[in-house]
N, C-alpha and C positions, 0 to 999 in steps of 0.2 A: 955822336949826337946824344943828349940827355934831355929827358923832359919828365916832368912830375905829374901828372893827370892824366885825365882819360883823353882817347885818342879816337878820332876817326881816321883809316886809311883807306883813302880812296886816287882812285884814278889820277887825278890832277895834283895829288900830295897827300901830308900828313897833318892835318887839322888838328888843335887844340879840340877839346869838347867838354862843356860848363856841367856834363850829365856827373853827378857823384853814387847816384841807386838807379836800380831799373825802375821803379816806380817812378821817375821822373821820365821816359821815355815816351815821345808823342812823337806827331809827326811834324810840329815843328821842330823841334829838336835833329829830326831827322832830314832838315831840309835842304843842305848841301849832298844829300843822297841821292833824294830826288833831284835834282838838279843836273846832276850826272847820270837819271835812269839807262839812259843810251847805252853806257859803257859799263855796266851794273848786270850780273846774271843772278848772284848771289850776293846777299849780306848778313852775316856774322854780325851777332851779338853777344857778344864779352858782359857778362852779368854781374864781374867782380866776385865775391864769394858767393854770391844768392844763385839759386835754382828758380829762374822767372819765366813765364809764358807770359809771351807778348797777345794783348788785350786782341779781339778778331778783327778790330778795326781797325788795328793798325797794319796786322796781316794781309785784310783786305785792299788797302790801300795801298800796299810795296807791290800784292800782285796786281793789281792794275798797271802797274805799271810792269809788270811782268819780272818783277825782283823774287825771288826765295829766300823768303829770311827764315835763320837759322839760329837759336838760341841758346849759350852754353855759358859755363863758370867762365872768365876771361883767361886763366893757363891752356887750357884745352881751344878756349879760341881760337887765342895766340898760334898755337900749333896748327891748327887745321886752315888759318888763314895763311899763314907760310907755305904749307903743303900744298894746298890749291891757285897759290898765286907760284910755286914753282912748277906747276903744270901749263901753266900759261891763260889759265882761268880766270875770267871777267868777274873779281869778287872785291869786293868789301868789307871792312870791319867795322864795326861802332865798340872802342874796348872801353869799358868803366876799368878806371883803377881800383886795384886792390889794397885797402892802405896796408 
């Protein structure tokens, strides 16, 4: 499989995503996340090259729905969302590309 752009990996598959920076991350953007909360403990956020904290309201909104979201450069994502989905861990990724 190849694909060029950012990625959401969630439960039901692997989505294209129109996000190219973290500054464009809302919660609609994130809305096939939420959609999936049920199946959702944690979500990974692949930042691309930037070091970004997610705005508190957007924080506040994933935990409402009882999400953990986690924020990191997208290589280090990549890894750690491999790691915990080889544990058999209810997680998610939203990865920005890196060009």
């Amino acid at each position: 499989m190849s694909h060029r752009g950012s990625l959401l990996c969630l439960p039901d598959g692997i989505w294209a995503w129109e996000i190219t920076a973290a500054g464009m991350i809302d919660s609609a953007s994130l809305a096939r996340v939420a959609a999936q909360a049920d199946r959702i403990d944690t979500l990974i956020i692949g930042t691309g090259g930037d070091v970004w904290i997610a705005p508190p309201s957007l924080r506040a909104g994933l935990r409402e729905q009882k999400i953990v979201l986690d924020t990191m450069q997208t290589g280090p994502a990549i890894r750690t969302y491999n790691v915990m989905l080889g544990e058999g861990r209810r997680v998610a990724a939203a990865l920005i590309a890196v060009p």
